[in-house]
N, C-alpha and C positions, 0 to 999 in steps of 0.2 A: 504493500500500500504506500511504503514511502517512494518506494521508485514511483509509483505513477502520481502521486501528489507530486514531484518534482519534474516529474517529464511535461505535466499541466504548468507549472511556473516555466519550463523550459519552453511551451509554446507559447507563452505571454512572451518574450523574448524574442524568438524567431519572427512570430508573425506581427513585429513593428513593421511600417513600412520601410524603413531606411534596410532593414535585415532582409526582410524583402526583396529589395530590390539588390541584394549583395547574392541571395540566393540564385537569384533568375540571370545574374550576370554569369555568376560560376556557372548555372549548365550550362547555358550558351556558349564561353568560351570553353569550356570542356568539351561539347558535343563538338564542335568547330575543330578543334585541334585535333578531338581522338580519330573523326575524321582524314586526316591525314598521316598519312604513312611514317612510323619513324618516329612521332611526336607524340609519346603516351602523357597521362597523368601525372607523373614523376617529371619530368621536363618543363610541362608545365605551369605545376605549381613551383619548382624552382625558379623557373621565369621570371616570377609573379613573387615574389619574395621582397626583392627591393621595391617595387610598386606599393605597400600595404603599407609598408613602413607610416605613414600617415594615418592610416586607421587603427582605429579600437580594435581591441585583440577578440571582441566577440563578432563581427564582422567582418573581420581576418579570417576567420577559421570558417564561419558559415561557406565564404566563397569559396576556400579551400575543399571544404565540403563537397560545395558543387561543381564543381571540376573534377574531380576525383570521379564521382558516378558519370558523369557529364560524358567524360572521355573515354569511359567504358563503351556507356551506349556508344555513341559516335565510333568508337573502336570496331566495332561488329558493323557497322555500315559496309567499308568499304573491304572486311574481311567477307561476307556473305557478297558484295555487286562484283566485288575486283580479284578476289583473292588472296588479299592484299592486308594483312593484318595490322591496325592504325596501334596497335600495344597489344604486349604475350598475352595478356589472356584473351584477346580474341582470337587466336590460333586457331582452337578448337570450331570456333564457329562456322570457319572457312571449309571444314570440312562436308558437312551437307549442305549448309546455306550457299554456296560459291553453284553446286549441279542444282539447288533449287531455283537458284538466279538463271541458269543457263537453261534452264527449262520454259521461263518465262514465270516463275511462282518468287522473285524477287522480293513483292512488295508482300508476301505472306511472311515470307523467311525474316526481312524487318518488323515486320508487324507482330511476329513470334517473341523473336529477342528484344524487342523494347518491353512487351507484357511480361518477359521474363526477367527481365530486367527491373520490372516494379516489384513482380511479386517476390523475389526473391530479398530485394532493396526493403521494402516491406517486414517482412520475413525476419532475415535477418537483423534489421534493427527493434523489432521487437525482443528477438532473442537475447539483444547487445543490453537492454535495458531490465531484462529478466534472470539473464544467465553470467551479466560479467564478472562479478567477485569468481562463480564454482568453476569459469573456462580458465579463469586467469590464473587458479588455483592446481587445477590440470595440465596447463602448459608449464608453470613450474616443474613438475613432478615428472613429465616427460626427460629422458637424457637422449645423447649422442644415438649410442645402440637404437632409440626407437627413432629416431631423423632419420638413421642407414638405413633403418627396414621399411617408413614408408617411401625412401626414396627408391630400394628396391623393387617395391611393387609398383611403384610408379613406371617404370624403365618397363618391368614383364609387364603388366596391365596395357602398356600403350605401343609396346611390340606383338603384343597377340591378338591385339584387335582391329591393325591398320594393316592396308596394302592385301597384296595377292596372296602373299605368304608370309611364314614369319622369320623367315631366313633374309628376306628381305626390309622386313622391320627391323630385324635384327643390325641389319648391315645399314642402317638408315641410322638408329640407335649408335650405334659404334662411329660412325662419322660425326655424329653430334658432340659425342663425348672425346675424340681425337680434335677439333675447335675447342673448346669447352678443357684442351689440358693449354691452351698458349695462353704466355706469361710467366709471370713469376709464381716460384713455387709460397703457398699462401705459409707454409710454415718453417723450410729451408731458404727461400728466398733464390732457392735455384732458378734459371731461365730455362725456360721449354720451349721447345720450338719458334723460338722469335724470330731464326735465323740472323741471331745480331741488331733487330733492327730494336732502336728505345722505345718507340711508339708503342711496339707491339708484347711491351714488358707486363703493362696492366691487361692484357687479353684483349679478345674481341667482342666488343659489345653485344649483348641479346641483342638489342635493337638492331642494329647490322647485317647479324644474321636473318633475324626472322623479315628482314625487309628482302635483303639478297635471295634467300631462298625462297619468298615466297612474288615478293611481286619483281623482281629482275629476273628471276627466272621464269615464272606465268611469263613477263612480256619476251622474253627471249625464244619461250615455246612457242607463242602466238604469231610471233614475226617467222618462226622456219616455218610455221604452217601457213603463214596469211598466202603463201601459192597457190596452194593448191584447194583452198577455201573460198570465198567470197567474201568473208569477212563481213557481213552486213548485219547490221545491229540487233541485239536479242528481245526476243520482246517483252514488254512488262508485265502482262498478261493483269488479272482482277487484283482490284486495290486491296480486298478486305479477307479477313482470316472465315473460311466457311465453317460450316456445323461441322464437319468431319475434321477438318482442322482440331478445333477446339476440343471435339473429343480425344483427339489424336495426344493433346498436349498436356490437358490443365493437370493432369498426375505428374509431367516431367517437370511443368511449375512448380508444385509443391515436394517434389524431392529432391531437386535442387538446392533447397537451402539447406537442407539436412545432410549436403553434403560439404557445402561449401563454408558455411559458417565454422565449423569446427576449425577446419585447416585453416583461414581466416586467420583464426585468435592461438594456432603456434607457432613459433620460430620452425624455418624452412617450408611453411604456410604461403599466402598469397593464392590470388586465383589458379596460377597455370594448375597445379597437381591436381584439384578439384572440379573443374571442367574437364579434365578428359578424365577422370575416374566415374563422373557424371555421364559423359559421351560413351563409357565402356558399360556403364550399368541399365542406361539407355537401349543400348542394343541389343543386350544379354535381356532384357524385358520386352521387348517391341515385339510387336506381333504379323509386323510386316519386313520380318528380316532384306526379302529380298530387294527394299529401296534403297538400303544402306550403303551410304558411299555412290547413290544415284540422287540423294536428296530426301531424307526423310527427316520432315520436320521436325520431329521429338528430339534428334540429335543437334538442333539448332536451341530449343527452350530449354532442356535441361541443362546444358552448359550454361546459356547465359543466365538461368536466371541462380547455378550456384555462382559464378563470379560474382553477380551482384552482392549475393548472402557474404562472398565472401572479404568483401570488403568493408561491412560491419562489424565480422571477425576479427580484421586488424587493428580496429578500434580499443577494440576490448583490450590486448597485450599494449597498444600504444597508451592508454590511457589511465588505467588501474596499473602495470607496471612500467612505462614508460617502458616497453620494449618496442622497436619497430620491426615488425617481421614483412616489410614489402618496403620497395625502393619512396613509395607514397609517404608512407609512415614515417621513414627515415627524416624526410626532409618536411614533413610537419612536427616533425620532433623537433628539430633545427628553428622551424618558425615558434615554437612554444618558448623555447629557451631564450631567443629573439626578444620578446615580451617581457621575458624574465620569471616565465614562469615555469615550472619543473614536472611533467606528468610522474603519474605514481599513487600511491592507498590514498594519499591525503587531496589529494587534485580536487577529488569529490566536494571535501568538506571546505579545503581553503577558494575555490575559485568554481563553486554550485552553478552560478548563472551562466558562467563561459560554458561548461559543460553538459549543462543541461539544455539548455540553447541550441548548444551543435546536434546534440543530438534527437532534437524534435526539428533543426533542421532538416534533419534527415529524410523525415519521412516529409517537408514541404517540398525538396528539393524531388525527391522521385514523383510526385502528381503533377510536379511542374514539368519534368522529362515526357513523363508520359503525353501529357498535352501535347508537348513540343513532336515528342516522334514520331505518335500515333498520326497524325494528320498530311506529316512530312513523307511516311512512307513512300506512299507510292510516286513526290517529287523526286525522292533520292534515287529508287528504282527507275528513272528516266535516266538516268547517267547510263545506264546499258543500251540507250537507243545513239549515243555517240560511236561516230564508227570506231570502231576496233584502234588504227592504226594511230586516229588523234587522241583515242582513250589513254591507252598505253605508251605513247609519249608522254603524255602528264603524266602516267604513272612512275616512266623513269624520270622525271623531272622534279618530282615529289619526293621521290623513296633517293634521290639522290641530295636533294636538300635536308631532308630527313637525316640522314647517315653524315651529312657533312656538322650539322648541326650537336650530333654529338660529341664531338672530339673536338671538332674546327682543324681537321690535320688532315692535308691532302690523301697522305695514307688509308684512310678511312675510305675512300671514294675508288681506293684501287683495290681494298679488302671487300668492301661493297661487290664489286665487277666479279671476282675471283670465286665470292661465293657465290653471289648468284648465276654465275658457270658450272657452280657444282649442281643445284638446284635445276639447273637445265638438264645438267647428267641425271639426276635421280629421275626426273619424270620420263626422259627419254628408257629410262631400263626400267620404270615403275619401280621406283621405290618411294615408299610416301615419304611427305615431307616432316609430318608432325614431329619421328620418332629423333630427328634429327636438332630441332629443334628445344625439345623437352631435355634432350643428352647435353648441349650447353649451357641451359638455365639452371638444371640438377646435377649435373656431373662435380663440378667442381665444389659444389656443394655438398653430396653424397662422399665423395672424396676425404673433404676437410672433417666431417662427422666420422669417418672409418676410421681414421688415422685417431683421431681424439679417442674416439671408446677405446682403442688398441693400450693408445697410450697410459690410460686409466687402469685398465686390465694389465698392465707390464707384457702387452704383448701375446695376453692369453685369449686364444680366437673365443673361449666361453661368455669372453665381459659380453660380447655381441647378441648375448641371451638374456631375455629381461621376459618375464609374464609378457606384457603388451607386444614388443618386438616378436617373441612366439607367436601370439598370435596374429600377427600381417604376416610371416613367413608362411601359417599356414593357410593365411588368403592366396598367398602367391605360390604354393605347394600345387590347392583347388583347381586356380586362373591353368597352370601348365596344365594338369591331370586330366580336365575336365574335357577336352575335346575328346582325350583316350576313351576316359571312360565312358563320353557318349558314344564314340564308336560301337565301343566293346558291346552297350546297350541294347542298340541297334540290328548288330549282329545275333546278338542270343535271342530279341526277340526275332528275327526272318529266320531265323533255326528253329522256333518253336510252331512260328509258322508254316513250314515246309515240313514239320513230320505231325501236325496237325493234319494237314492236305495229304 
């Protein structure tokens, strides 16, 4: 009852007009920028850092707010029209929304992920004002050993369920994580693979990659084909989500957040891991396997609407422990401290109204997106009636400012080019792209968590055993086994059938 007597003063707060209109500016400039290729939420609120410096720190943080969902949505635009993922957690999106665009079901596949993106937005900030002390309480209690193990199932979960085969996920997987070792070693300070050069001492940015492999490569594949194609624009087909749609989805709405918000609120958390464990769980439930990877809508709404969950998630570690577990977090940490003031147990009680404020922002800033997306759908979905050839130069025009923009070092632009010539290679022999990209965001990450359990354990492969880590290995024992043993299933019953007959 206290939480909601305070989230009530927290929407006395929000809904001034001056917050208001601090609100309505963050999505906009969030949906605008996630929009574009390269330029996630983390970029943008760093942007937007020295700009604020003049305002109040409770209108600070609302806009920061709204940017952060803002960019999300706007992320999944031109991941579902273009291919083309505006920040990692729309990855996932790209994968059936990218064939439901090319189908002419565009404005569905928007119209999916903006609803999933409220209800999840929703969702999760309910949970954020219900569940933060007990999540913040279990992310503590989490160590190294359990990071390894869900990042191991993350790696099997998103190699068994992408591409032709899983030898090919597999080898998609392994090139993610062979980018994902360049740099310096995070704990000898060894150099790996830099070939000498300084630039390339801090690694390659996710952003880079996931722009190179996914939209320099799409436009590298689309120009060796525009010959023998015609190239002519796809169509938009019906603006609005029909009855079978909506049947189709409103359960991948609501287990979405059930996925995302958890991972949300622990270190090595953020949306990527829970969007595609949503996209895997997704398909493992679907009842129309066979659209999968052709455009099935479910695998568009349960991804985005856990990313949305799970950016309420990050809240809860950022703000009860001042832990940042996503690149967002980190640099709204930076703006708190800015102000002078320190997230943590006591945040609540010394600075009530900033806190409570933001977070009935929360839920003004998602029915302000919705308005905003819902109606915009089917205009965004008109960017696929632009021919192909002037599409996709602004793609690489974009995803090359994009890429330049995060480093500002020419180098970056010819890391750009190189990857996404790999990314040409993977679609030319079919190998998906996701597995490749998941293996950079986690890799070095899964990495730094092995070596640390080790180190704790003096080196004994047991420390890597904990109650919870057991049980995700034997999530990911299941994920291998399970194809076996439907075989095997399959077989014994047409055995029992055949000496029936």
């Amino acid at each position: 009852m206290d939480a909601f007597t305070s989230l009530m003063d927290g929407f006395g707060t929000a809904l001034t007009p001056i917050n208001l209109l601090w609100a309505a500016v963050g999505v906009l400039l969030g949906t605008a920028i996630g929009v574009l290729p390269g330029i996630g939420p983390a970029m943008a609120v760093a942007l937007l850092l020295p700009v604020t410096y003049g305002l109040e720190p409770t209108g600070a943080f609302i806009m920061f707010a709204g940017i952060y969902y803002g960019a999300m949505f706007g992320g999944s635009t031109t991941s579902i029209l273009l291919n083309t993922p505006g920040e990692s957690a729309a990855v996932v999106a790209a994968m059936e929304g990218h064939p439901m665009a090319k189908a002419g079901r565009g404005a569905q596949a928007l119209a999916a992920a903006a609803i999933g993106h409220f209800a999840g937005g929703m969702i999760g900030t309910l949970l954020l004002v219900a569940l933060a002390p007990t999540v913040a309480d279990l992310a503590v209690d989490i160590g190294a050993p359990d990071y390894f193990a869900i990042m191991v199932l993350a790696f099997i979960a998103v190699t068994s369920v992408l591409g032709s085969s899983r030898v090919r996920g597999l080898a998609s997987l392994l090139i993610g994580l062979t980018i994902g070792l360049v740099g310096l070693d995070q704990m000898t300070g060894q150099q790996r693979l830099t070939f000498g050069s300084l630039q390339l001492a801090d690694g390659v940015d996710v952003v880079i990659v996931a722009v190179g492999l996914f939209a320099i490569g799409e436009a590298l594949w689309v120009a060796a084909h525009l010959r023998r194609t015609s190239g002519q624009a796809i169509p938009v087909g019906r603006p609005w989500l029909g009855g079978d749609d909506v049947r189709r989805t409103w359960k991948s709405w609501l287990r979405g957040p059930l996925i995302g918000f958890p991972f949300g609120a622990i270190p090595a958390g953020g949306a990527e891991i829970p969007t595609f464990l949503s996209y895997v769980t997704e398909k493992r439930l679907s009842k129309h396997k066979d659209e999968w990877g052709k455009g099935a809508i479910e695998g568009v709404a349960g991804p985005e609407s856990a990313a949305s969950a799970s950016a309420a998630g990050t809240l809860v570690s950022m703000l009860t422990l001042g832990l940042p577990t996503t690149a967002v977090a980190a640099v709204m940490l930076a703006a708190f401290q800015q102000y002078g003031i320190q997230p943590g147990p006591l945040l609540f009680e010394r600075e009530a109204d900033l806190v409570w404020g933001l977070i009935a922002s929360l839920f003004v800033g998602m029915v302000l997106l919705l308005a905003l997306n819902l109606p915009l759908a089917p205009v965004w979905a008109k960017l696929l009636r632009i021919p192909r050839p002037y599409l996709y130069a602004g793609i690489l025009f974009f995803a090359a400012v994009g890429a330049y923009a995060v480093g500002g070092e020419a180098l970056d632009l010819v890391v750009l080019l190189v990857i996404g010539l790999i990314g040409f290679g993977m679609r030319r022999y079919g190998l998906p792209v996701l597995p490749a990209v998941i293996g950079v965001i986690l890799g070095p990450n899964a990495e730094q968590q092995l070596r640390r359990a080790l180190q704790i354990s003096d080196g004994d492969a047991g420390g890597l055993l904990t109650p919870f880590s057991v049980t995700v290995y034997g999530l990911i024992v299941l994920i291998v086994a399970w194809p076996l043993l439907r075989k095997a299933v399959v077989r014994a019953r047409r055995r029992d059938v055949d000496v029936e007959a």
